[in-house]
KEGU-241943 format. One record per residue: x negated, z negated, y negated of N, C-alpha, C in turn. Coordinates in nm, 2 decimals. Layout:
<atom><n_u>X</n_u><n_w>Z</n_w><n_v>Y</n_v><ca_u>X</ca_u><ca_w>Z</ca_w><ca_v>Y</ca_v><c_u>X</c_u><c_w>Z</c_w><c_v>Y</c_v></atom>
...
***
This chain:
<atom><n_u>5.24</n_u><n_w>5.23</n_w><n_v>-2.22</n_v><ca_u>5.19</ca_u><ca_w>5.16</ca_w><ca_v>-2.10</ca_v><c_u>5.18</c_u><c_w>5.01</c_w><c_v>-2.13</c_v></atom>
<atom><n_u>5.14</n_u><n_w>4.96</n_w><n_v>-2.21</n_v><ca_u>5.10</ca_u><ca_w>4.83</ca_w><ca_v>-2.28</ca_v><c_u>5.27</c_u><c_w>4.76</c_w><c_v>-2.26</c_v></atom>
<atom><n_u>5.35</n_u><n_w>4.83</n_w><n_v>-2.37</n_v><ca_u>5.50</ca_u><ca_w>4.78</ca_w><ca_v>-2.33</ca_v><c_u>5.55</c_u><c_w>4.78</c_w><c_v>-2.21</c_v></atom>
<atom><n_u>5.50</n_u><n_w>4.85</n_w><n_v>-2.12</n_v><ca_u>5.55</ca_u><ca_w>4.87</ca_w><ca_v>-2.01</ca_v><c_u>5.56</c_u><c_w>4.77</c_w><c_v>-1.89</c_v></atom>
<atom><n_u>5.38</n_u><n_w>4.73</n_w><n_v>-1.95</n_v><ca_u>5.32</ca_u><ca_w>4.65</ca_w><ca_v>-1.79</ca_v><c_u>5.27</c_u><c_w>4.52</c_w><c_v>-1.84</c_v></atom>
<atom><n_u>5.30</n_u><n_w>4.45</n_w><n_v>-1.99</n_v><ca_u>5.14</ca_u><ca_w>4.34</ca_w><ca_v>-2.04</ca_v><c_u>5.23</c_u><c_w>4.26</c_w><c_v>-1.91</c_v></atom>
<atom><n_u>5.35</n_u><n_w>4.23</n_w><n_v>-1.95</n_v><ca_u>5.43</ca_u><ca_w>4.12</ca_w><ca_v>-1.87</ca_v><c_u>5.38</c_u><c_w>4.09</c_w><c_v>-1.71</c_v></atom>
<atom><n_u>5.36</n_u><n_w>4.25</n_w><n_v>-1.66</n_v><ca_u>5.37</ca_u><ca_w>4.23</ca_w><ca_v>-1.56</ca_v><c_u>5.19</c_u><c_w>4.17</c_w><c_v>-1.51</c_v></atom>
<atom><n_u>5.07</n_u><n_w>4.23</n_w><n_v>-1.59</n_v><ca_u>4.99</ca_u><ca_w>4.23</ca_w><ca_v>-1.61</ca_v><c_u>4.90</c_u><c_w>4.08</c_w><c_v>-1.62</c_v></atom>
<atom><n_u>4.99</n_u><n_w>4.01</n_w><n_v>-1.72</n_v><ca_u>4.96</ca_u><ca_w>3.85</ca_w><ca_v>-1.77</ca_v><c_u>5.01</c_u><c_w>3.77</c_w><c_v>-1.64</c_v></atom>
<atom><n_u>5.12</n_u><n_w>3.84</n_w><n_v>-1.52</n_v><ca_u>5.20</ca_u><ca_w>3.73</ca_w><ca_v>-1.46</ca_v><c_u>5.11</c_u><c_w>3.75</c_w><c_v>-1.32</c_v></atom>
<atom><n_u>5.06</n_u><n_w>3.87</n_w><n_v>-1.27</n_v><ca_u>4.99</ca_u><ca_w>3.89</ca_w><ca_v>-1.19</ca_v><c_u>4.84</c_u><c_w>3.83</c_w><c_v>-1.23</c_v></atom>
<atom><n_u>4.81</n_u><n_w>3.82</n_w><n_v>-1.29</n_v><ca_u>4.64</ca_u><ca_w>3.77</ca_w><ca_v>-1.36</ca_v><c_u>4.65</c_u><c_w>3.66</c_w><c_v>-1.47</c_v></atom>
<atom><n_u>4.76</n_u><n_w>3.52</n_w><n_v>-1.44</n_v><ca_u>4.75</ca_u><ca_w>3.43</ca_w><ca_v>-1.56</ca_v><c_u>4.62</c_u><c_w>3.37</c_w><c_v>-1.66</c_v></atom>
<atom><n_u>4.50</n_u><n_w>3.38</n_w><n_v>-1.58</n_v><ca_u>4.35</ca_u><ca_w>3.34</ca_w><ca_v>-1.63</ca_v><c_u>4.26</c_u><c_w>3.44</c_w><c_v>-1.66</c_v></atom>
<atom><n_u>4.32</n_u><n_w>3.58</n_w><n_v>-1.70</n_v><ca_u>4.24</ca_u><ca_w>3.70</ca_w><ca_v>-1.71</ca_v><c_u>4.31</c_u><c_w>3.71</c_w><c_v>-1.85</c_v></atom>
<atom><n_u>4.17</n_u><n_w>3.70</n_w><n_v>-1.98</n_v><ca_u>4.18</ca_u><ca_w>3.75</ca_w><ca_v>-2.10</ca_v><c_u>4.23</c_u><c_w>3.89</c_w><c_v>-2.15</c_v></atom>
<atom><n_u>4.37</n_u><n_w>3.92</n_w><n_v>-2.21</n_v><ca_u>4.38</ca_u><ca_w>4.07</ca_w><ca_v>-2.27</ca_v><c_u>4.41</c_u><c_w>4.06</c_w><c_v>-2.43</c_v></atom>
<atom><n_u>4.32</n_u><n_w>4.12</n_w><n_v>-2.41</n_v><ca_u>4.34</ca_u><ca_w>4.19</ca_w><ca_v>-2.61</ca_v><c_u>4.36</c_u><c_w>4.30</c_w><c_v>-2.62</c_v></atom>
<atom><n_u>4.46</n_u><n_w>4.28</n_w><n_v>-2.70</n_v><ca_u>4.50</ca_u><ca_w>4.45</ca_w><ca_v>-2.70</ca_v><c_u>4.50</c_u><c_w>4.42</c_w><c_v>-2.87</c_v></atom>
<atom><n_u>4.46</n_u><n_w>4.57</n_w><n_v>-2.94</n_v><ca_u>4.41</ca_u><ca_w>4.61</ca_w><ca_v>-3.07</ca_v><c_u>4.51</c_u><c_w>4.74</c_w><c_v>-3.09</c_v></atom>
<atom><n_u>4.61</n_u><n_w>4.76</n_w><n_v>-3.21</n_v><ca_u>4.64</ca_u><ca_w>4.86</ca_w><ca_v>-3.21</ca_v><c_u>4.58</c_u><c_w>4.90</c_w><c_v>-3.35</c_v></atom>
<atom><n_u>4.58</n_u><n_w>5.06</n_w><n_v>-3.30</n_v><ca_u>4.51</ca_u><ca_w>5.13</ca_w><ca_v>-3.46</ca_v><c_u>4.56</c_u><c_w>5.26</c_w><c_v>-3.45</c_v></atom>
<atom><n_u>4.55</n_u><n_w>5.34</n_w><n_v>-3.56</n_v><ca_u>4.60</ca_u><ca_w>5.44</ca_w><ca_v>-3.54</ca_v><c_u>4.50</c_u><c_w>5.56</c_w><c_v>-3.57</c_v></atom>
<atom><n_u>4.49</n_u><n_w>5.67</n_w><n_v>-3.49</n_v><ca_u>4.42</ca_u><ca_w>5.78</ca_w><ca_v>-3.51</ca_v><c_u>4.26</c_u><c_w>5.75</c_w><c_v>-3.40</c_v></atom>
<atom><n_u>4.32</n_u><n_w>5.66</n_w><n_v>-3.33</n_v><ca_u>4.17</ca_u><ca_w>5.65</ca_w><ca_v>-3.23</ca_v><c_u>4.21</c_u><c_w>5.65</c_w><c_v>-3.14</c_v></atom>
<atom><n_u>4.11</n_u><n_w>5.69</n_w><n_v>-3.00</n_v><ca_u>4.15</ca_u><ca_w>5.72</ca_w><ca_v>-2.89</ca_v><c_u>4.14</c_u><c_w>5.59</c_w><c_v>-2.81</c_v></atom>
<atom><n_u>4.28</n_u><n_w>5.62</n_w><n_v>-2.70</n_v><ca_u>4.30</ca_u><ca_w>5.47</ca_w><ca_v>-2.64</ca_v><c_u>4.19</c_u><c_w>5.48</c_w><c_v>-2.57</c_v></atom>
<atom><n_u>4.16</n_u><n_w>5.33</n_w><n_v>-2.50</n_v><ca_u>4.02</ca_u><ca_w>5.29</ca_w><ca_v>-2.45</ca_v><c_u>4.09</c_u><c_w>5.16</c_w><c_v>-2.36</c_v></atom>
<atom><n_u>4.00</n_u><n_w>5.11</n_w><n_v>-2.25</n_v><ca_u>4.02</ca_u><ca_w>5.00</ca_w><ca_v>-2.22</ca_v><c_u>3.85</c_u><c_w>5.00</c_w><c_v>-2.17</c_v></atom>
<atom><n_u>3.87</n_u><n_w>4.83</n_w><n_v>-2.24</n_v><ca_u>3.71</ca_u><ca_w>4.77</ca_w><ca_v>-2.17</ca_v><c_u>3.70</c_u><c_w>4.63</c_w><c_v>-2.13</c_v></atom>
<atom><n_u>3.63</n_u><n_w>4.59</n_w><n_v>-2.04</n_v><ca_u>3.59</ca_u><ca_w>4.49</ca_w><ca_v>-1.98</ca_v><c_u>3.46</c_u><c_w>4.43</c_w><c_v>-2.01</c_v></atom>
<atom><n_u>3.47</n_u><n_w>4.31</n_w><n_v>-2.00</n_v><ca_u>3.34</ca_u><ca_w>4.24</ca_w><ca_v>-2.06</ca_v><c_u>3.35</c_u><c_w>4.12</c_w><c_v>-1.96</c_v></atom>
<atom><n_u>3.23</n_u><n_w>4.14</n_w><n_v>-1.87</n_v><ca_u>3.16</ca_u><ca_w>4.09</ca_w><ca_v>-1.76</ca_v><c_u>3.03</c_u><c_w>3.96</c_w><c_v>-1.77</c_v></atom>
<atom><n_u>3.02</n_u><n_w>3.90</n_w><n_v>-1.69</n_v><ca_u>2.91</ca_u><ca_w>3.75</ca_w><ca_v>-1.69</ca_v><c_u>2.78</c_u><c_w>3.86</c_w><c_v>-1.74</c_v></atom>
<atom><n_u>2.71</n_u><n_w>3.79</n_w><n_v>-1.77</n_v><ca_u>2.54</ca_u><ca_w>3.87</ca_w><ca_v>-1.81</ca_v><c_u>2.55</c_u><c_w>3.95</c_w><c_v>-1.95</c_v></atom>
<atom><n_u>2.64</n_u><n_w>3.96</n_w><n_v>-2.03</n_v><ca_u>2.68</ca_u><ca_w>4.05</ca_w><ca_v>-2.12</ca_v><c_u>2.73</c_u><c_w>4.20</c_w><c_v>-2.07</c_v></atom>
<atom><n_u>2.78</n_u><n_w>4.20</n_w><n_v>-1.97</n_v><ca_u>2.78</ca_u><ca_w>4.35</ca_w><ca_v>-1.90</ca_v><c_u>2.92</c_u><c_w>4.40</c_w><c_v>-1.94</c_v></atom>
<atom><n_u>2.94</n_u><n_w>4.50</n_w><n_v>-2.00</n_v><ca_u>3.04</ca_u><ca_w>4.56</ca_w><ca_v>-2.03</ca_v><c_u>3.04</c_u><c_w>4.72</c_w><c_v>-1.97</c_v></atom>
<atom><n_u>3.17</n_u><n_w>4.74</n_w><n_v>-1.98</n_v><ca_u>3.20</ca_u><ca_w>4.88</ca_w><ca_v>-1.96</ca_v><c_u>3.32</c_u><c_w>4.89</c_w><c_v>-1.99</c_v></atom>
<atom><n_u>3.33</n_u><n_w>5.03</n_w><n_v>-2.04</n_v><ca_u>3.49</ca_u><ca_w>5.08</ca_w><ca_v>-2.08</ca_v><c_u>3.53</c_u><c_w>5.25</c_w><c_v>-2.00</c_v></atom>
<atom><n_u>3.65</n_u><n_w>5.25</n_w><n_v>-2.00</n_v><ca_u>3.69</ca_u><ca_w>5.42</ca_w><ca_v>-2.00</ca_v><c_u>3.81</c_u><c_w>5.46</c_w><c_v>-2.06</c_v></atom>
<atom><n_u>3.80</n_u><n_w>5.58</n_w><n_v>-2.14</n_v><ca_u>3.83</ca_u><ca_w>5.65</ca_w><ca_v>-2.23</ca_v><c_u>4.00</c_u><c_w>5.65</c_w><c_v>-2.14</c_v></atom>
<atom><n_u>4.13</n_u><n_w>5.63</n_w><n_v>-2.21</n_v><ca_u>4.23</ca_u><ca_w>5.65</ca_w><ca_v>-2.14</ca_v><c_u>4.34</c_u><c_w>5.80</c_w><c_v>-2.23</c_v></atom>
<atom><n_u>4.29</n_u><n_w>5.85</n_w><n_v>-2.28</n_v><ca_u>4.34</ca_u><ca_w>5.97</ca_w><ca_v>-2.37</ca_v><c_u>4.36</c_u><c_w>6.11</c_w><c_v>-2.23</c_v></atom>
<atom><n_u>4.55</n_u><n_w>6.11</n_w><n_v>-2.22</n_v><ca_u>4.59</ca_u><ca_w>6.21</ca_w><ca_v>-2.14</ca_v><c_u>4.62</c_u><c_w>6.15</c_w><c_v>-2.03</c_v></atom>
<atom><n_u>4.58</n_u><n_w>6.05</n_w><n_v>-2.00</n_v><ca_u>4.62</ca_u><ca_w>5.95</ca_w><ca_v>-1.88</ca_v><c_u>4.72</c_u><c_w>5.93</c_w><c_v>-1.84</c_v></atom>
<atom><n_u>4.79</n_u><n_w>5.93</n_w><n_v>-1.72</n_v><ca_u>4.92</ca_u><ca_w>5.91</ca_w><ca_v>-1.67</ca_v><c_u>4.85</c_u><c_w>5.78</c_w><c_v>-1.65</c_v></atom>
<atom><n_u>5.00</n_u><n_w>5.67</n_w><n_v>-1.58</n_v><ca_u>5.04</ca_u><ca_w>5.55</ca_w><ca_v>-1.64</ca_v><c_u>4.97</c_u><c_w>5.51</c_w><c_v>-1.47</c_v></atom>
<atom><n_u>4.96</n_u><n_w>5.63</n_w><n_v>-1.39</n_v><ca_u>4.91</ca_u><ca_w>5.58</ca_w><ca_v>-1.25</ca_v><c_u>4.73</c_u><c_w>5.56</c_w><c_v>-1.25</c_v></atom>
<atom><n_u>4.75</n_u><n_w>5.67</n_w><n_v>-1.36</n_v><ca_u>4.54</ca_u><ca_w>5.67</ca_w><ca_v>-1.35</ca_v><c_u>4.51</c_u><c_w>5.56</c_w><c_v>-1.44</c_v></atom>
<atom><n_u>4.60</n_u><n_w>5.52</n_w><n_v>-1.56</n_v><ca_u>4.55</ca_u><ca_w>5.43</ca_w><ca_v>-1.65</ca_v><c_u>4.56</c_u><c_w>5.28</c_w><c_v>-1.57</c_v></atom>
<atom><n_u>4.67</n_u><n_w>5.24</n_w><n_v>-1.45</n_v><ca_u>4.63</ca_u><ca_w>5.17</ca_w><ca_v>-1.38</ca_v><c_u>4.51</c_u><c_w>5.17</c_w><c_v>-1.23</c_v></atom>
<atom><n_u>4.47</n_u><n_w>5.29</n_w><n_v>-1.19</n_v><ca_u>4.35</ca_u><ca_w>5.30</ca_w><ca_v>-1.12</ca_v><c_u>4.23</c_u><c_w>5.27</c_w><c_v>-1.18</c_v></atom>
<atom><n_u>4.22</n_u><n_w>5.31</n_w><n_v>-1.34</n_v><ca_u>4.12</ca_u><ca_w>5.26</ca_w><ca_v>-1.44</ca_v><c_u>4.08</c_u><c_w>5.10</c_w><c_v>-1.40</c_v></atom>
<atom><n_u>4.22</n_u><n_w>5.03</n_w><n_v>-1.43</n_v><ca_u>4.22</ca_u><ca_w>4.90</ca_w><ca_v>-1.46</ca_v><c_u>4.15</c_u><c_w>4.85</c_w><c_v>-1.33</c_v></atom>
<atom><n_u>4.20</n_u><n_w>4.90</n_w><n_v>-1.19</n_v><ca_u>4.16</ca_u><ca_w>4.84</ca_w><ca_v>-1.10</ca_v><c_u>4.01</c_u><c_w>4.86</c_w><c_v>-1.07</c_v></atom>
<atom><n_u>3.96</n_u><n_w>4.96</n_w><n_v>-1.11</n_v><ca_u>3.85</ca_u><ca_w>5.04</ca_w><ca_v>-1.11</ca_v><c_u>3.73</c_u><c_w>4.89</c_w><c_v>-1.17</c_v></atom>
<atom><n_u>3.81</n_u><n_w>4.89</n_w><n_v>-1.31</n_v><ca_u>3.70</ca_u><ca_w>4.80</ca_w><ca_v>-1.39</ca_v><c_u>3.68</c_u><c_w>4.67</c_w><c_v>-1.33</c_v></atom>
<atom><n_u>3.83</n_u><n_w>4.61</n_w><n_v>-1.23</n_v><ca_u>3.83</ca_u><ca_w>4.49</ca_w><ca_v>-1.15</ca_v><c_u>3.72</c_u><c_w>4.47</c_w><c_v>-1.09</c_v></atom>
<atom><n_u>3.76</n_u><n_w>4.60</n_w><n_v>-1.01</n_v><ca_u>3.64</ca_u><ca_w>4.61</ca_w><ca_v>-0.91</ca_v><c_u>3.50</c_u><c_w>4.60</c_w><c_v>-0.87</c_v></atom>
<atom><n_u>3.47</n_u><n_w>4.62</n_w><n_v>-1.02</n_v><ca_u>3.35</ca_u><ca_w>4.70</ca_w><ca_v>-1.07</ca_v><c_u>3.27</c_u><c_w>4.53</c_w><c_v>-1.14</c_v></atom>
<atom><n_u>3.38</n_u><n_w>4.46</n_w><n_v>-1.17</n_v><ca_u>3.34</ca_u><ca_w>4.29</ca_w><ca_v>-1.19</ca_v><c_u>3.33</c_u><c_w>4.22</c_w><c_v>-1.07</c_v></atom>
<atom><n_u>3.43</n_u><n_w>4.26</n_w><n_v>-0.96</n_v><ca_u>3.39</ca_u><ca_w>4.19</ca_w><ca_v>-0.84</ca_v><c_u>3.24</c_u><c_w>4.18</c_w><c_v>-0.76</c_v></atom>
<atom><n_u>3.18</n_u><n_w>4.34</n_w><n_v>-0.81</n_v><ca_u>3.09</ca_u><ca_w>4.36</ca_w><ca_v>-0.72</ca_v><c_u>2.98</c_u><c_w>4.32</c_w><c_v>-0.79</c_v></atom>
<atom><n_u>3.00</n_u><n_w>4.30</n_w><n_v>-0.88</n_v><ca_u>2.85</ca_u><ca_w>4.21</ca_w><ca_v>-1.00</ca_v><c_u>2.86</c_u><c_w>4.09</c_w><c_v>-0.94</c_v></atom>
<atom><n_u>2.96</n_u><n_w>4.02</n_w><n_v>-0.90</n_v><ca_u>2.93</ca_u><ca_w>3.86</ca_w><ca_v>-0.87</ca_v><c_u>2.86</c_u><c_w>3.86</c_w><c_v>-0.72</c_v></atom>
<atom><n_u>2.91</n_u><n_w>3.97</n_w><n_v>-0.66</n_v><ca_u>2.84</ca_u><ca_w>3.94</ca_w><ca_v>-0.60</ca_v><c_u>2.68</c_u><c_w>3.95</c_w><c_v>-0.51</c_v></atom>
***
């Protein structure tokens, strides 16, 4: 996924921070870290490449509605 999309990912969102961490023997994850210290993640283990981007949008969303 990561090979797939950072490109597209960094070109669509040039001022949105990604770190990506590779390790081995742990389950993929993606997490967000929000104004106020507010974080959240979801587990991406078994994920097709369409849910692992509904996740992403998910988390977007999920920051948009804090600001406001």
């Amino acid at each position: 996924f990561v090979k797939q999309n950072y490109k597209d990912l960094k070109t669509l969102n040039p001022k949105f921070p990604i770190l990506i961490r590779e390790c081995r023997g742990i389950d993929p994850q993606i997490w967000a870290r929000y104004d106020m210290g507010v974080e959240r993640g979801i587990r991406l283990e078994g994920l097709t490449e369409p849910q692992i981007l509904k996740a992403l949008e998910d988390l977007v969303k999920a920051g948009a509605s804090l600001k406001a």
